[in-house]
C-alpha positions in Angstrom: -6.1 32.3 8.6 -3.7 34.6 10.1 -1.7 37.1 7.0 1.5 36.9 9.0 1.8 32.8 9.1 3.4 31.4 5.6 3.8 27.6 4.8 6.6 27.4 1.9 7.5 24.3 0.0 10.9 24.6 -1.6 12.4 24.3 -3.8 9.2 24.5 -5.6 5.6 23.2 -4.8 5.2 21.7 -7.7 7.2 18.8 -8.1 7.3 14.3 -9.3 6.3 12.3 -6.9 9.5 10.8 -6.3 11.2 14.1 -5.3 11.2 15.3 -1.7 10.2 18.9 -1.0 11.9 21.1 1.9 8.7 22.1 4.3 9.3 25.6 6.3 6.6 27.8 8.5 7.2 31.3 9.3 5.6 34.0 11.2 4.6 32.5 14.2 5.4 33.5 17.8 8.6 32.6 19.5 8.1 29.3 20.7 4.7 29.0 19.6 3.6 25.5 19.7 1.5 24.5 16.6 0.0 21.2 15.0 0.9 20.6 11.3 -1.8 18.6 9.2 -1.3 16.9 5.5 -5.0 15.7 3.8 -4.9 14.2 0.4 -7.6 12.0 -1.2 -6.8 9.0 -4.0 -8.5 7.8 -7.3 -11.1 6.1 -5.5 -11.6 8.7 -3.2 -10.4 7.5 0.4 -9.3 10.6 2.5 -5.6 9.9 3.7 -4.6 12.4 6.7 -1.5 12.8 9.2 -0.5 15.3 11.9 2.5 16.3 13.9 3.2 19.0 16.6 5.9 21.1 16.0 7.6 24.2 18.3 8.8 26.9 16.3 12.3 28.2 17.0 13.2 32.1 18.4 12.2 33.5 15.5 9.0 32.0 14.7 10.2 29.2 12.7 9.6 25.7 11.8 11.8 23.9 9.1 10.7 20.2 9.0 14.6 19.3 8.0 15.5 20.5 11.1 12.9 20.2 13.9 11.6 17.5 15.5 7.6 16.3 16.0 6.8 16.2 19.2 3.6 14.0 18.7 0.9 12.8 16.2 1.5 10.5 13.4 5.4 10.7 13.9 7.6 12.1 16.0 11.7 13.0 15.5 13.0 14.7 12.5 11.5 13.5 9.5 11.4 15.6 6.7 8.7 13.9 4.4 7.3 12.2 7.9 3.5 13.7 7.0 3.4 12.2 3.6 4.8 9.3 4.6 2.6 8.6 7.8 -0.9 9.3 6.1 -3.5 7.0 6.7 -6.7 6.5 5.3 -10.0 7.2 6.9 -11.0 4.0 6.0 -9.3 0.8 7.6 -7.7 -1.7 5.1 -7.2 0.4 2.7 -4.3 1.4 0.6 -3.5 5.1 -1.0 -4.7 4.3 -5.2 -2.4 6.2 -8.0 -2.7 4.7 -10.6 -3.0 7.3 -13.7 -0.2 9.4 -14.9 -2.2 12.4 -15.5 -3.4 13.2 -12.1 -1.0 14.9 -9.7 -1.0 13.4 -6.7 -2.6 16.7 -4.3 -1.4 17.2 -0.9 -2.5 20.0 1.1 -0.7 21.1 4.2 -1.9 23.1 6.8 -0.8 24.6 9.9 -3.2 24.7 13.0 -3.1 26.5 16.6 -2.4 23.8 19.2 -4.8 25.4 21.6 -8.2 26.1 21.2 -10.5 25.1 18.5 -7.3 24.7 16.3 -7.9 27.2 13.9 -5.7 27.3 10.3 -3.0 29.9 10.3 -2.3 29.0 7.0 -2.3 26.5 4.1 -0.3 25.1 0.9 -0.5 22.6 -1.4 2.1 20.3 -3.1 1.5 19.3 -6.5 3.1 15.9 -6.9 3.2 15.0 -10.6 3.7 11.5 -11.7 4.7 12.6 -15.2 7.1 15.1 -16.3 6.7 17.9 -18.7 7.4 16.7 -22.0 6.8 13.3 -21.4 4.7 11.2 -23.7 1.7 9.2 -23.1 0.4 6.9 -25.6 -1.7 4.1 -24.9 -0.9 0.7 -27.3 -3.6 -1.9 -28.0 -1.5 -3.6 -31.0 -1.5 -7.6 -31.3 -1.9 -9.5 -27.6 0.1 -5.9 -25.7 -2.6 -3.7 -23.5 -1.2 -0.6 -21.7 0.9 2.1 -22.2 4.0 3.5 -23.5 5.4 6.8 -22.0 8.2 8.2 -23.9 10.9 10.9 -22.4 11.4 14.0 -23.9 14.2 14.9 -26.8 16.3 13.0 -29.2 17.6 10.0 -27.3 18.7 7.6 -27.6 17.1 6.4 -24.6 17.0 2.5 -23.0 14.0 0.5 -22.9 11.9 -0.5 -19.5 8.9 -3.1 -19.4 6.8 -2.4 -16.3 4.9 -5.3 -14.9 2.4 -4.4 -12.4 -0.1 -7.5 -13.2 -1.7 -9.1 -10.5 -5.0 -7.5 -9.4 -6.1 -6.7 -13.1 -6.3 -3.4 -14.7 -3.5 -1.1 -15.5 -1.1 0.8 -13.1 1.3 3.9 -15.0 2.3 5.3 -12.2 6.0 3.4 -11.9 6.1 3.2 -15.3 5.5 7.4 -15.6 8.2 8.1 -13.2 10.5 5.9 -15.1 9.8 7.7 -18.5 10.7 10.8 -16.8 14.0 9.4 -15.3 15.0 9.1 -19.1 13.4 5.4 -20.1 11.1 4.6 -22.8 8.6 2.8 -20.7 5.8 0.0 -21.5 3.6 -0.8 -18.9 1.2 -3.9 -19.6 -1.3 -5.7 -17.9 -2.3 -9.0 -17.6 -5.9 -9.0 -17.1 -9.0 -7.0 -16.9 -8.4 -3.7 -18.9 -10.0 -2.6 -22.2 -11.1 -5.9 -23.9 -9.1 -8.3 -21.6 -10.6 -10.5 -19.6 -11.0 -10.4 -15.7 -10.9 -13.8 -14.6 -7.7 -16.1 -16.6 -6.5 -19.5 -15.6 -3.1 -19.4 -17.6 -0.3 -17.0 -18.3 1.4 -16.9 -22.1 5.0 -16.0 -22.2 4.8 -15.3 -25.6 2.5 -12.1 -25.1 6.0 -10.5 -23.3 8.0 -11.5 -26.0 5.4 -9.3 -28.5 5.9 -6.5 -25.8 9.6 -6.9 -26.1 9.5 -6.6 -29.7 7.3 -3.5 -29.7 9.9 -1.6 -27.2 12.6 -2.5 -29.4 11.2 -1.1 -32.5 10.7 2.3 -30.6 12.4 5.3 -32.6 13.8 7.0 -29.6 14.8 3.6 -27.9 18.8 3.1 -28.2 19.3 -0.1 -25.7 19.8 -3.4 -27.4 17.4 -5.1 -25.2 15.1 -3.8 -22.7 15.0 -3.9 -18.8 12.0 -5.5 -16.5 10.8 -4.4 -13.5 8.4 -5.8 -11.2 6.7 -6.5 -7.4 4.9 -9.4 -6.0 3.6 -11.4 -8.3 5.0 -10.3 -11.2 8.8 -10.9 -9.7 8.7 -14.5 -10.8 6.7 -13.3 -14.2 9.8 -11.1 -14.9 12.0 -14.0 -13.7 10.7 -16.2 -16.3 10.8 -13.6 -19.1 14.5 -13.3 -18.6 14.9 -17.2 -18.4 13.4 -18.1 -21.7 13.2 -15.1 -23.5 15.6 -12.9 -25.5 16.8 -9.3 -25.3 16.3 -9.0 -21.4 19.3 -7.0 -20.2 18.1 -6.2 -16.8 15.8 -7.5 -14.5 14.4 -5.9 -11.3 13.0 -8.3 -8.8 11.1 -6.9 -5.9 9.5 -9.0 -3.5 8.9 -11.4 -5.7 8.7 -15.5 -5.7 11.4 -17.4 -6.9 9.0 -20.1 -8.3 6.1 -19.6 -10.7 3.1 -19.0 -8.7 -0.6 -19.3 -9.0 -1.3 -19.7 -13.1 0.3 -22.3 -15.0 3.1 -20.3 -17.7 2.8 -21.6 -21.3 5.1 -20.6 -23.8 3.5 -21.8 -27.8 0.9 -23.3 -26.1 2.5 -25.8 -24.5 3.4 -25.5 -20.4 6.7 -24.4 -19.5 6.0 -24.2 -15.9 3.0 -25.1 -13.7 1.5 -22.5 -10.9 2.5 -23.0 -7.3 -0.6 -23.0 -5.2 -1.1 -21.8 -1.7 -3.5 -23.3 1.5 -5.6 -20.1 2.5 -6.8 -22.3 4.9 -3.3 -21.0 6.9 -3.4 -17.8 6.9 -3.3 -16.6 9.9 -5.8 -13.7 11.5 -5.2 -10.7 13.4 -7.2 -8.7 15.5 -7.4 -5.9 13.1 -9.4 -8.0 11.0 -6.6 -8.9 8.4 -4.6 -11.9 8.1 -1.0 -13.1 8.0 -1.0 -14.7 4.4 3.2 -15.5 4.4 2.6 -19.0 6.3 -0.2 -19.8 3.7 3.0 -20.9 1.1 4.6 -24.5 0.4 7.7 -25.4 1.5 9.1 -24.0 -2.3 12.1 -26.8 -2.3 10.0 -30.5 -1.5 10.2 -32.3 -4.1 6.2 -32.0 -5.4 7.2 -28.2 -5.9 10.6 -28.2 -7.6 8.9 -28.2 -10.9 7.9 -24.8 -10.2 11.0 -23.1 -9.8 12.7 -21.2 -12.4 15.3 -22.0 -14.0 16.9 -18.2 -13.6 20.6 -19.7 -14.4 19.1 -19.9 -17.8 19.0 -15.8 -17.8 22.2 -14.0 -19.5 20.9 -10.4 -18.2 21.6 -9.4 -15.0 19.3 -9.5 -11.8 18.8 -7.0 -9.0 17.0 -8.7 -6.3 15.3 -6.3 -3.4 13.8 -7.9 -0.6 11.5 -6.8 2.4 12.6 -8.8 5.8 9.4 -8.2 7.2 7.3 -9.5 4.5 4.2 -11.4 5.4 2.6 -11.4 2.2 5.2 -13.9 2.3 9.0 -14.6 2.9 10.6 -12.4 -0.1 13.7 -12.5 1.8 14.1 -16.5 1.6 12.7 -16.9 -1.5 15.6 -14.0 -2.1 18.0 -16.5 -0.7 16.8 -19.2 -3.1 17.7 -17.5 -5.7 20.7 -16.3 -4.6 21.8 -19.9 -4.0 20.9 -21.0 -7.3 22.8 -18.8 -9.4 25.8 -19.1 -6.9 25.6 -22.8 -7.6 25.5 -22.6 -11.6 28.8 -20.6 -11.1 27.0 -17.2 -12.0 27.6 -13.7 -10.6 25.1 -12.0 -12.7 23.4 -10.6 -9.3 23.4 -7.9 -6.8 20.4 -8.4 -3.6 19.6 -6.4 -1.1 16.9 -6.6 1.5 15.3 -4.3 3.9 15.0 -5.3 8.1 11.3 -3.8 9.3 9.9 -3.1 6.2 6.4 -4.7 4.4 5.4 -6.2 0.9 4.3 -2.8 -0.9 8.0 -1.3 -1.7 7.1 1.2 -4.1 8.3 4.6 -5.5 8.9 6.8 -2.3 6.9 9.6 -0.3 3.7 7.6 -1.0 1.3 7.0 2.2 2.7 3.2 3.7 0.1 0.8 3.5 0.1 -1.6 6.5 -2.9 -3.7 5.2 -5.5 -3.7 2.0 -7.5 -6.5 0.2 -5.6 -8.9 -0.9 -5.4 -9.8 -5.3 -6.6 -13.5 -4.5 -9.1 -13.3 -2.2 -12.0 -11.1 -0.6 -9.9 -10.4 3.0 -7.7 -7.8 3.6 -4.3 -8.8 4.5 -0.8 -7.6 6.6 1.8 -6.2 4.5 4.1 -6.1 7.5 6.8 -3.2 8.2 7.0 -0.3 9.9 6.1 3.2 8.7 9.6 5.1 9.3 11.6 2.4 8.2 9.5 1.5 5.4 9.3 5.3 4.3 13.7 5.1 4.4 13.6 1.6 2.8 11.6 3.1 -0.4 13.9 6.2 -0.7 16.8 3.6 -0.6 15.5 1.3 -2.9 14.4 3.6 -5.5 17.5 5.4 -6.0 19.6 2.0 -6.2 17.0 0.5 -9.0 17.5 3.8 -10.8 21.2 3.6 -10.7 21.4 -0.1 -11.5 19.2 0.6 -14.8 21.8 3.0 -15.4 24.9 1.2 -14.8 23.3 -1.7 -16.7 21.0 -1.0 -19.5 22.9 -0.4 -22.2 22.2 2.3 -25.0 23.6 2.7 -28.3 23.2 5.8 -30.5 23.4 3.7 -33.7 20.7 1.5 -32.1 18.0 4.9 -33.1 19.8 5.7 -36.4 19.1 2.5 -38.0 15.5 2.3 -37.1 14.9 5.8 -38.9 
């Protein structure tokens, strides 16, 4: 490496996942031409990689706020553009973080252009998914499996339910960047964690409701009911909670369904709702080897599948709905419309919706690798999530900061809420 080249990460290299960091080079030649590299490997350990060429400026500079890439994985100004763009080594496969406790590791490097390409120099970006002070505690009490992560201090603080359910297991890593945006946060799964079984056939409301309960009876929590968030799956899951449940505040929908898919919901043992199934016979395949799955659906509004829609006008919390455009999981955006024309109809404005033009299924937390394809929850083939890198990478940043602000606006928390629980 040479002494004189320095990669700095500002403000800080150490920093939440969430937060974008300011990437500069110095100490190169005047107009020295030079290719930038970012590895990083996940829990299951797939390597994710991206590159970019970069020219450094009169003085030897490079400052990735201001300078274009010439080439690579990007090109244009894009500030987080080499997290962003990272793909795995491995086709079909998408970037795994699901445990609070490990930093997601980044290394950047910067390479000569010419030549064998030899490292001039070398960072790396500690990406935490959990702030300091933050509490972990994972809750096995009555039907609830997962975890509650609690914010630092006094409080009071409003109460989040995380449901990231379909796939099995246990995800914290929404939930853990929640808790350190100032909510006491319960994430839950559905199926196969700890003593939970892998394969179910039937979803119980009243399993929620328990969660609900628990939140509530948190000492730091100060909101009189608790807000949901979700994606996928577990959109029309959270849309059902806030139908026929109590206490829901606030409900985040995220390219979800607007009709209760797959399992049956039953709510004291008797069915609510039945599951909506789809053909897989339709989906459609590629020539990357994954398939379209968004044409596999029912028409959601024939008559044989009206039973399956929610009742949301029901709800008395409000709803932000987020939608991806270029969905082909399958079509959030009119299932987004559905829903938007249901509540419209019942004479309700408890709503805001936004969608997203050129951007896929998988609209998480941002400066996370995009995920164009992975195996699919339901079935052994790896599907298209649809979207396209840059616009997903904006969309996520967008999104994030407006489902923070909405809990905010929203959620409501009462000081006297904490004192009478103590």
């Amino acid at each position: 490496m040479s002494s004189q080249v320095r990669v700095r990460l500002l403000p800080k290299a150490r920093c939440m996942f969430d937060e974008p960091v300011q990437v500069k080079v110095s100490g190169l030649r005047s107009r020295q031409v030079v290719t930038m590299r970012v590895r990083s490997t996940d829990e299951k350990g797939e390597l994710f990689s991206s590159s970019a060429t970069y020219k450094a400026d009169g003085s030897g500079e490079i400052d990735l706020e201001r300078d274009p890439s010439l080439s690579g994985s990007y090109t244009g100004v894009e500030p987080m553009g080499l997290l962003w763009s990272m793909t795995p080594d491995t086709v079909h496969k998408r970037f795994h973080k699901t445990k609070s406790r490990n930093p997601h590791m980044v290394k950047f490097s910067v390479h000569e252009e010419e030549g064998d390409g030899r490292m001039l120099a070398e960072a790396t970006n500690e990406r935490l998914l959990i702030a300091d002070g933050v509490t972990r505690r994972p809750v096995k009490e009555g039907n609830i499996r997962g975890v509650l992560f609690t914010p630092p201090g006094k409080g009071p603080f409003p109460a989040m339910l995380d449901l990231y359910t379909l796939g099995g297991g246990l995800s914290e890593k929404r939930a853990s960047l929640l808790a350190s945006r100032g909510f006491v946060t319960l994430t839950v799964a559905l199926y196969g964690h700890e003593d939970m079984p892998w394969n179910i056939s039937e979803i119980h409301l009243d399993n929620f409701e328990e969660a609900i309960e628990f939140l509530k009876k948190q000492d730091k929590v100060g909101s009189i009911g608790v807000g949901i968030i979700s994606l996928s799956k577990s959109g029309d899951l959270a849309l059902s909670i806030a139908s026929y449940l109590q206490d829901v505040e606030v409900t985040v929908w995220i390219n979800g369904c607007c009709a209760n898919t797959v399992f049956p919901l039953l709510y004291k043992k008797r069915q609510i709702l039945p599951g909506l199934t789809c053909d897989l016979s339709k989906a459609i395949p590629t020539e990357s080897g994954a398939f379209i799955g968004k044409y596999s659906m029912p028409n959601l509004l024939a008559e044989e599948n009206k039973a399956t829609l929610i009742p949301t006008e029901q709800a008395t919390g409000r709803f932000l709905f987020v939608a991806s455009e270029d969905d082909q999981n399958w079509d959030s955006k009119a299932y987004m419309d559905i829903l938007v024309e249901r509540l419209q109809r019942h004479g309700k404005d408890n709503f805001e919706s936004v969608s997203y033009p050129k951007t896929g299924h998988y609209l998480e937390p941002p400066y996370g690798p995009y995920c164009p394809s992975s195996s699919h929850a339901l079935g052994s083939k790896p599907v298209l999530w649809g979207g396209e890198p840059k616009t997903h990478a904006a969309a996520e940043v967008h999104a994030w900061k407006k489902i923070l602000d909405f809990f905010r606006t929203h959620l409501s928390c009462d000081a006297t809420q904490t004192k009478d629980k103590l």
